[in-house]
C-alpha positions, 0 to 999 in steps of 0.5 A: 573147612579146615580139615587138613589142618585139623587131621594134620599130625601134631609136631613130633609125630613120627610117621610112615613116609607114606602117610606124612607124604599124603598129609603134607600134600593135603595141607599144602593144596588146602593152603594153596586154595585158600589164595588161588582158584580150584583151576589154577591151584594144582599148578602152584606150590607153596612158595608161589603161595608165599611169592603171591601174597609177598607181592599183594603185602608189597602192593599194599604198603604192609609187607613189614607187617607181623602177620607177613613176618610170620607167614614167610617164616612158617612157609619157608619152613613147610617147603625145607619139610617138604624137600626134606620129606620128598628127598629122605634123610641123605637123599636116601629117598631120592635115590630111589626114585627110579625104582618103584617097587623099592620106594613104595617098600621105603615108604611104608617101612621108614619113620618120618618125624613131623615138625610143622604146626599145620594149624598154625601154618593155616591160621598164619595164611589167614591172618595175612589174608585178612590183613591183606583184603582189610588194606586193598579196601583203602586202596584203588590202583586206578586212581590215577586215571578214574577215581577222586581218591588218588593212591596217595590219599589212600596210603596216608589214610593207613598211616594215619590208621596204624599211627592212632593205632600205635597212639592208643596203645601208648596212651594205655600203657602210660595209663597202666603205669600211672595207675600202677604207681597211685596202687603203690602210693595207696598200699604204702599210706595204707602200710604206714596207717597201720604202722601208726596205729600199732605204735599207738596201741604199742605205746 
């Protein structure tokens, strides 16, 4: 279920900090439990999240990948929101600290605008899941001690991968430019057609 994504208010939002506080709270543990288990989540933040999965791409061979690209950018920009949000404009918030009473009076008296897309931080997670767990299917790290198919033979079949994938859509684009061109070719001969018959009827 992604109902922390869901409930997450939309980009420009502005809220109590109270609220924003637990909202923010929630799509984090939501996006953390997507990588780690229910035991050791509570102990991680996002960026160890954004460390784990850096580590599992850089495993892989795909951390130039545009799903990493992505994630990287839109976690990095949850956790500057979120230090943001703990600390107040100015540090007013993390003045206050020390005081309970003022910062819950705080919290429920100052406006917080949102600016990260929880959705889409949620569906960033995913895809470089996906791509992940789709890579670690070709690869087998013991195989240099257990296994006939040697890591090597592994990384050169995900080349050969991306490379017809590359290919394929090469060949399409060169596909939609010639036929492009016979469209323009027949709309042309079609034009002097009829210019032709105008003449004849003209003349």
């Amino acid at each position: 279920m992604d109902q922390p994504a869901s409930t997450f208010p939309e980009p420009g939002t502005k809220i109590i900090y109270r609220e924003a506080i637990e909202a923010y709270d929630a799509l984090e543990r939501h996006a953390i439990g997507l990588v780690y288990n229910e035991l050791f989540s509570p102990c991680a933040g996002a960026y160890d999240l954004l460390q784990a999965i850096d580590g599992a791409a850089e495993k892989y061979g795909v951390s130039d990948a545009a799903e990493i690209s992505a994630l990287r950018g839109a976690l990095r920009a949850f956790s500057c929101e979120r230090t943001s949000l703990a600390n107040g404009v100015d540090g007013e918030r993390f003045r206050l600290m020390q005081s309970p009473e003022k910062l819950d009076a705080f919290d429920r008296t100052h406006i917080f605008e949102v600016g990260v897309d929880g959705r889409k931080l949620i569906g960033d997670i995913k895809a470089a899941i996906s791509l992940i767990r789709n890579e670690a299917e070709l690869f087998d790290e013991y195989a240099d001690v257990f296994s006939r198919k040697p890591t090597a033979s592994c990384r050169i079949v995900r080349k050969r991968r991306r490379n017809e994938k590359d290919k394929a859509d090469a060949w399409f684009a060169r596909a939609m430019t010639v036929a492009m061109c016979c469209l323009t070719v027949v709309c042309s001969l079609h034009s002097v057609g009829e210019i032709i018959t105008i003449a004849h009827l003209l003349g």
